[in-house]
C-alpha positions as a Python dict, from the first residue, in 0.01 Angstrom:
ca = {
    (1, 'X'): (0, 0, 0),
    (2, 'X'): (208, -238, -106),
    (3, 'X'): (154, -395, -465),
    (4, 'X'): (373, -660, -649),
    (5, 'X'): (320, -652, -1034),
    (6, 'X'): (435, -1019, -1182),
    (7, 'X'): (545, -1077, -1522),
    (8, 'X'): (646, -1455, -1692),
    (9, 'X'): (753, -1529, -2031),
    (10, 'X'): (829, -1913, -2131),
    (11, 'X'): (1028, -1941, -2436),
    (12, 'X'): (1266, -2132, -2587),
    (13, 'X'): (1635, -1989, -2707),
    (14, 'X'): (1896, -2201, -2857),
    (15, 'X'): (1708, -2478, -2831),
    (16, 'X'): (1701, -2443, -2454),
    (17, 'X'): (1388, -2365, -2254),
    (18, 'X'): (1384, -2074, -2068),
    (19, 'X'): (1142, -1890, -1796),
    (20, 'X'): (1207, -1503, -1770),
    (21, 'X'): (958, -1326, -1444),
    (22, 'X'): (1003, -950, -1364),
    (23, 'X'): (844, -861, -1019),
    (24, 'X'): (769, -538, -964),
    (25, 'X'): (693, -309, -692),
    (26, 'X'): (492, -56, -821),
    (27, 'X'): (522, 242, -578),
    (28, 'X'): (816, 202, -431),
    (29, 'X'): (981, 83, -763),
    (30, 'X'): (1217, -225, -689),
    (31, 'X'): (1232, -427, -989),
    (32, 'X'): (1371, -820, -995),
    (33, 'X'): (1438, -1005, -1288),
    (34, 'X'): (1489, -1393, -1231),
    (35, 'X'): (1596, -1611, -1548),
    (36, 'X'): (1555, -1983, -1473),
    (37, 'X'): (1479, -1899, -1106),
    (38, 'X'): (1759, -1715, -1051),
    (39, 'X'): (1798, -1328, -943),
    (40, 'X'): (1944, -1122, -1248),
    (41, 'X'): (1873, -808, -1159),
    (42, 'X'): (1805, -600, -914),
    (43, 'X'): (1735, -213, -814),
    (44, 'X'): (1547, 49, -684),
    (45, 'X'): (1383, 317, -831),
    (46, 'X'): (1090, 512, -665),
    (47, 'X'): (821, 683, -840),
    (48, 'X'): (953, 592, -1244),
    (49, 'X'): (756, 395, -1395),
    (50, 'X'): (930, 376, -1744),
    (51, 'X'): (1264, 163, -1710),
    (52, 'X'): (1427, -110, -1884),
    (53, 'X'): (1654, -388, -1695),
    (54, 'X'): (1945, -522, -1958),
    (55, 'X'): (2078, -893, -1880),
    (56, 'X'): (2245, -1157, -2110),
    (57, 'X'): (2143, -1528, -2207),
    (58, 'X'): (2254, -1746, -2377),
    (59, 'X'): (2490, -1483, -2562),
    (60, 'X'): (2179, -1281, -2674),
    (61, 'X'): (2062, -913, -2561),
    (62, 'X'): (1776, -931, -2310),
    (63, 'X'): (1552, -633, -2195),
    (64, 'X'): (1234, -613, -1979),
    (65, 'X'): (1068, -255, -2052),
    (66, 'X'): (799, -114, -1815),
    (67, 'X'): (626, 184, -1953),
    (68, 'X'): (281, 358, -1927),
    (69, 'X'): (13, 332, -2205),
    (70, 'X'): (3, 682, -2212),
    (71, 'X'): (71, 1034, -2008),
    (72, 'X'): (-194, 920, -1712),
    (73, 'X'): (-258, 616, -1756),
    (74, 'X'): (-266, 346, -1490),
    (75, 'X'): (-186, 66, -1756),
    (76, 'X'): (137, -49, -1824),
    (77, 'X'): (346, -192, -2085),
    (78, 'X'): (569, -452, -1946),
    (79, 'X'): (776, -603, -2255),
    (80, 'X'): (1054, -880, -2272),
    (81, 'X'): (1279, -853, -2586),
    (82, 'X'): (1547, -1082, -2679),
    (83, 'X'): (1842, -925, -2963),
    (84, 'X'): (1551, -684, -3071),
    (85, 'X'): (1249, -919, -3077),
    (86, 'X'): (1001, -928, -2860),
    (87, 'X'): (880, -1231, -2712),
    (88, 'X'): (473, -1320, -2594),
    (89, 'X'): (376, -1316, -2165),
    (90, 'X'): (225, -1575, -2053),
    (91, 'X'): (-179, -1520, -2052),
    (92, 'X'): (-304, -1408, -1766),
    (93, 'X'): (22, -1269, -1610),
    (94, 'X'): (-53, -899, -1576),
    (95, 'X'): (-348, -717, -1473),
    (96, 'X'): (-224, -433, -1546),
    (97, 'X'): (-174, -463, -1924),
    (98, 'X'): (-297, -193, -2124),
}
């Protein structure tokens, strides 16, 4: 079983527009952040559900969060935040949103 979890945000920073998608493979944990279409991160982590992926733009602080709802749940809570503020998905972009 292979699943693919997709996440988009469309914001503007600086005056600039900016897209921001996190794919992620649920079980076997690869995670891929792309800013503007293009790859900024990248790794591998089986079985952990909770993680953050850190990236710059612009000259601000940038983290995507994944972390479960609670102890067993199956929702997640997949969060972009930009220099500590967090910044609204697209609608419709995650099933899995708890």
């Amino acid at each position: 079983l292979r699943h693919v979890e997709h996440k988009t945000w469309k914001f503007q920073l600086k005056g600039e527009d900016h897209i921001v998608r996190l794919d992620w493979t649920y079980w076997g944990g690869r995670r891929e952040v792309f800013v503007d279409g293009q790859q900024r991160h990248e790794s591998i982590i089986p079985m952990r559900w909770r993680s953050s992926q850190v990236f710059e733009l612009e000259g601000s602080h940038c983290v995507v969060t994944t972390e479960p709802t609670g102890l067993m749940s199956p929702k997640f809570r997949i969060s972009l935040e930009i220099d500590g503020e967090g910044i609204k998905p697209q609608p419709g972009s995650s099933f899995w949103e708890g």
